[in-house]
C-alpha positions as CSV (number, residue, x, y, z in Angstrom):
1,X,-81.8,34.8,45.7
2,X,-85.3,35.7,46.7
3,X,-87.5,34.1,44.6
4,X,-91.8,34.5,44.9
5,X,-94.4,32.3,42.4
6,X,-97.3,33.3,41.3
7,X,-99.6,30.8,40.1
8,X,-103.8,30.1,38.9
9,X,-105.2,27.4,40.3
10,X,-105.9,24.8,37.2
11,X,-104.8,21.3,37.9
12,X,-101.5,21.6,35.6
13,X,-100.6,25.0,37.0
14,X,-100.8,23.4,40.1
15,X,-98.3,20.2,39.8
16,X,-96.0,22.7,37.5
17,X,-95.8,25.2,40.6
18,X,-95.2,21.8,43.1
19,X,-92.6,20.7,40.8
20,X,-90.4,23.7,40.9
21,X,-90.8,24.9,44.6
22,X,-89.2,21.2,45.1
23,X,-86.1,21.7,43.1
24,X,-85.9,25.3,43.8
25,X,-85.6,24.0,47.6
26,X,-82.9,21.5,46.5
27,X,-80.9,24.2,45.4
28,X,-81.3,26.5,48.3
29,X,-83.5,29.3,46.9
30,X,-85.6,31.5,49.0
31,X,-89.3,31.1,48.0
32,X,-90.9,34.1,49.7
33,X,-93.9,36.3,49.1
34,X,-92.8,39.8,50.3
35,X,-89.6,41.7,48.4
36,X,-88.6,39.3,46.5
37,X,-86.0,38.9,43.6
38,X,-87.3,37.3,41.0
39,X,-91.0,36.9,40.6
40,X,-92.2,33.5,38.6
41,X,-95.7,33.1,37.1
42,X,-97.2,29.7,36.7
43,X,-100.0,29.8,34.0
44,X,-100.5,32.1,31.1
45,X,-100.3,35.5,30.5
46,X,-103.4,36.8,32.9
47,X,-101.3,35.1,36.0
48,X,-98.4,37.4,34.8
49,X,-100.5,40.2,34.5
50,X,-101.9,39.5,38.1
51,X,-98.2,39.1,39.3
52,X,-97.0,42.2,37.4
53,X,-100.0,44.1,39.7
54,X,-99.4,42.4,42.7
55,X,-95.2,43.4,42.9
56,X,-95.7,46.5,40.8
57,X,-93.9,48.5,44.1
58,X,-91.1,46.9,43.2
59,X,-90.3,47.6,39.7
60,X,-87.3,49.1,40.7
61,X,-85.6,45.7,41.4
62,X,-87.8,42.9,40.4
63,X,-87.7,41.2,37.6
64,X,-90.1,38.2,35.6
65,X,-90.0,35.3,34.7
66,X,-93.4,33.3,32.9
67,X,-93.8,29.7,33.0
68,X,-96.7,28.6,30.9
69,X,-98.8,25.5,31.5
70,X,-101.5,26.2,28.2
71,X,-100.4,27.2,25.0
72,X,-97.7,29.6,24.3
73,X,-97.7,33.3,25.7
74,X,-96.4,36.7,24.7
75,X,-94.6,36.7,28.1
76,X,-94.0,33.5,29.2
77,X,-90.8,32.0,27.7
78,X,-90.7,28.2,29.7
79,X,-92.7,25.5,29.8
80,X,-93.3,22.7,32.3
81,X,-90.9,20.6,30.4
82,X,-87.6,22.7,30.9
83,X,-87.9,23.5,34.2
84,X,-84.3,22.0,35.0
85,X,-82.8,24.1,32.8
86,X,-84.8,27.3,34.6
87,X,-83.1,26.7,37.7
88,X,-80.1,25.8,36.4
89,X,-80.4,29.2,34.9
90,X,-81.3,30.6,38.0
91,X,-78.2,29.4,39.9
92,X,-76.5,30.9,37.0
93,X,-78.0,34.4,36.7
94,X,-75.9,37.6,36.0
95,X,-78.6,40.0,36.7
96,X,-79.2,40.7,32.9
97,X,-83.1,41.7,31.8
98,X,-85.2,42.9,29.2
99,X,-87.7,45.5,29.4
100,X,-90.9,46.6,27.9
101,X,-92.7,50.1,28.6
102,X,-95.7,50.3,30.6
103,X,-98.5,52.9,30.7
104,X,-99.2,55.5,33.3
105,X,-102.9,56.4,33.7
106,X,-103.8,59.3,35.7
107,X,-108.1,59.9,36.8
108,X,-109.2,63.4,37.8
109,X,-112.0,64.0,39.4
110,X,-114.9,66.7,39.3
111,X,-114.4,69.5,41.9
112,X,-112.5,67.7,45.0
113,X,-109.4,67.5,42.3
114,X,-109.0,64.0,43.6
115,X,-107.0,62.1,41.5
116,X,-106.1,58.0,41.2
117,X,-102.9,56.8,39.6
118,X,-102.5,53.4,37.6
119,X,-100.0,51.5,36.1
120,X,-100.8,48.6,32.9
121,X,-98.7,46.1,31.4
122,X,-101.0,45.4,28.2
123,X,-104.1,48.2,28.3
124,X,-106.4,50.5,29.6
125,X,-109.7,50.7,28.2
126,X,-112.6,53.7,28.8
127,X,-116.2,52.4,27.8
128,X,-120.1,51.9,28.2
129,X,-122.1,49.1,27.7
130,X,-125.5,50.9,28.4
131,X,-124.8,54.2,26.3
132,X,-122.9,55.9,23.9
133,X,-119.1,57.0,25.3
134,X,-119.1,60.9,24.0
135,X,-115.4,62.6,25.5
136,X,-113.2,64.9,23.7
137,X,-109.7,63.4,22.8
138,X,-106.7,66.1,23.0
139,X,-103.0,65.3,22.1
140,X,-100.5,67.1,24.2
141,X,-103.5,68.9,25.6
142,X,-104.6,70.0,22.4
143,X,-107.7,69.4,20.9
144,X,-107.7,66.3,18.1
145,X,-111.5,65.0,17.6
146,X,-114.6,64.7,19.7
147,X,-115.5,60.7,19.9
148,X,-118.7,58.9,20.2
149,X,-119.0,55.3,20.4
150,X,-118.4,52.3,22.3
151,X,-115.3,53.3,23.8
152,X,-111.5,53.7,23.1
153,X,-108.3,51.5,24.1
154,X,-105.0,52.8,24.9
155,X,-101.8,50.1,24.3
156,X,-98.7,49.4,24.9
157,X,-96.2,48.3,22.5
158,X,-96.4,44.6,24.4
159,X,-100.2,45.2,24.7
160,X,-100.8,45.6,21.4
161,X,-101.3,42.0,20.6
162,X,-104.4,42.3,22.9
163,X,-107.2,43.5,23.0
164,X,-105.9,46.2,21.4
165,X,-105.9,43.6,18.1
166,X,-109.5,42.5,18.6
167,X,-110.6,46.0,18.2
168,X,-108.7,46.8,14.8
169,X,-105.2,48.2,16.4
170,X,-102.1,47.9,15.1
171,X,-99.1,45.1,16.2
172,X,-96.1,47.7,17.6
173,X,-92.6,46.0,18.3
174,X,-91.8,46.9,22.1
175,X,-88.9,49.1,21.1
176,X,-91.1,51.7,19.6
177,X,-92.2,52.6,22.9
178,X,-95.2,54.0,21.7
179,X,-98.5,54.4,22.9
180,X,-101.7,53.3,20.8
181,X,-105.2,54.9,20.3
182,X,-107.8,52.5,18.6
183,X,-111.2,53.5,18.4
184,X,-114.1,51.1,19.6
185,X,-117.1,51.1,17.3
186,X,-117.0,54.7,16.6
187,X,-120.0,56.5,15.4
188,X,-118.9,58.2,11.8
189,X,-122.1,59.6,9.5
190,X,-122.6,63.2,7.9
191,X,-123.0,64.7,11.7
192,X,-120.6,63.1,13.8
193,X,-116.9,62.2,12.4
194,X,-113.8,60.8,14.0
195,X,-110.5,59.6,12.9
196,X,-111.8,56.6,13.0
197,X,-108.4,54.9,12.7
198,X,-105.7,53.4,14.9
199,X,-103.1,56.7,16.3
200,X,-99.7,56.2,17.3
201,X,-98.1,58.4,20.0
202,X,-94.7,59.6,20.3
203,X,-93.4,58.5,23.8
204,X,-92.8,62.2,24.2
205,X,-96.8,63.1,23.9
206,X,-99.5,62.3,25.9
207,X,-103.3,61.4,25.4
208,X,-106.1,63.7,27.6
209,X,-109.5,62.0,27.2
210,X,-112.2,64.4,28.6
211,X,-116.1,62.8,28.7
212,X,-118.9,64.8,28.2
213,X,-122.2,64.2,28.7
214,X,-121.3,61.0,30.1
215,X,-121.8,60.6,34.2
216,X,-120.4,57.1,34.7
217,X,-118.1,54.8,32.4
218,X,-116.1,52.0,33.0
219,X,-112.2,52.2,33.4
220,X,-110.4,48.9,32.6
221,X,-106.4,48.8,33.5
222,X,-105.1,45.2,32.1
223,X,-107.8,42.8,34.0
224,X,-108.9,45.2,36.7
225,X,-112.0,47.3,36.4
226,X,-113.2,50.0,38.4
227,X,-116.8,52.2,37.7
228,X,-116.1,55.7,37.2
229,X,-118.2,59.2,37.8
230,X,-117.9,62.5,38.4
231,X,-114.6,62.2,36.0
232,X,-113.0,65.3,34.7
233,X,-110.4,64.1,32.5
234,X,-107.8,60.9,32.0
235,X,-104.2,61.5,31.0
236,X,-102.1,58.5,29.4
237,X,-99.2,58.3,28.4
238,X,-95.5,55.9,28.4
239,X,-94.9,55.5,32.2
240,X,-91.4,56.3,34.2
241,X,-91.2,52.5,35.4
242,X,-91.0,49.9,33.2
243,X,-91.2,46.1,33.6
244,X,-87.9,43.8,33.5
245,X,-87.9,40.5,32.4
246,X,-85.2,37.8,33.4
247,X,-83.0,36.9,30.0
248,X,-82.0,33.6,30.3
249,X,-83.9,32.8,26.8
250,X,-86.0,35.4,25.3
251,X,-88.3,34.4,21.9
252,X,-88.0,37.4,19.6
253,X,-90.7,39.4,19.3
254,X,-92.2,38.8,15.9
255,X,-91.7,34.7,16.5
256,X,-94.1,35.4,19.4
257,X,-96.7,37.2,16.9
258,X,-96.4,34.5,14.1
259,X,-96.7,31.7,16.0
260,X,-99.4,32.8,18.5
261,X,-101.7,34.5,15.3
262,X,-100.2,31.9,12.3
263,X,-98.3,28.8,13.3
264,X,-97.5,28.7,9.9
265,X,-93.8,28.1,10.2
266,X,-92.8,24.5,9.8
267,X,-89.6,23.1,11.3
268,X,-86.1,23.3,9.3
269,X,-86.0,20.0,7.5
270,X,-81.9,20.6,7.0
């Protein structure tokens, strides 16, 4: 087995990512960095999203697992202190996964027809910080509102418990496989009006955002930014590929949510 580790650079993700090239070694893995198997983050969930971007070729046969070296992650099922039992796993594996939907974000541009594909894990984002955002939103290519404000964010069902949160979204399970509008700061008064509420797509549909009067903006996908212009429209919508994870142990869903937004639960005293 082919195994590549992706890591950050903070002292504990460092001596965690030591630890287990050692005892994957023992046991006669492969660590490699090009076309690999298995693709292990050491950190939190940014250094999976890095990983995610930098083997996102490889969809087709890759799969992840997240070790987690600060406090607990939405995609990072291992800590530093069971890392016997993730090789041991590893020797063991069967091929089995779980996957989550990703978005697919398509820019076209003004005149040339140029056009720039992306793929996000957790979000993409379209915003100003030195202006209003004004683009028309269209569902299925037709026509739903036309927004002004600070921006909008488009989730994933996985993604949802981002950003996507901070700005007044909704929490999706993965297996909706849905995509998630949520408005950012919205301007709403007797002349301009929008929704103004968090919109759920059918994986079916597809959301066209079109800006007007607005030369440059900038385009977020997950961590990654990129300044825009000369934009004609951005389509979104659930992407072909999707993201596998290993399933050796998988925390369900809404265990993830309570304990990262709660930690309310208290242990079974029977």
């Amino acid at each position: 087995m082919r195994i590549a580790i992706v890591h950050n650079y903070s002292e504990k993700s460092v001596e965690v990512t030591h630890k287990l090239k050692t005892m994957l070694l023992e046991d006669a893995f492969s660590l490699v960095k090009q076309d690999p198997d298995i693709v292990i983050s050491v950190g939190g969930d940014g250094t999976l999203l890095s990983a995610f971007h930098r083997y996102a070729h490889l969809l087709h046969k890759v799969r992840f697992i997240g070790v987690h070296t600060g406090h607990l992650g939405f995609y990072t099922d291992w800590r530093e202190y069971n890392l016997e039992e993730l090789v041991s796993s590893l020797k063991n594996d069967n091929g089995e996964f779980i996957e989550y939907p990703l978005l697919d974000i398509g820019v076209v541009y003004e005149g040339s027809g140029e056009s720039k594909h992306f793929l996000a894990l957790n979000e993409s984002t379209i915003k100003r910080v030195d202006g209003t955002l004004v683009c028309d939103v269209y569902i299925n290519d037709e026509h739903f509102e036309r927004f002004r404000g600070d921006g909008i964010c488009i989730s994933t069902p996985t993604g949802s418990t981002g950003y996507n949160k901070s700005v007044g979204g909704a929490v999706l399970h993965p297996r909706l496989e849905a995509l998630q509008l949520t408005e950012m700061a919205s301007l709403n008064n007797r002349v301009f009006r929008t929704l103004s509420s968090p919109m759920v797509i059918a994986p079916d549909e597809w959301i066209k955002l079109t800006p007007i009067e607005t030369k440059d903006f900038t385009l977020t996908v997950d961590q990654l930014v990129s300044n825009e212009g000369q934009v004609d429209y951005l389509k979104f919508r659930i992407a072909k590929e999707r993201i596998r994870f290993a399933r050796y142990q998988h925390t369900h869903f809404w265990n993830r949510v309570e304990d990262a937004f709660l930690g309310a639960k208290q242990p079974d005293e029977n």
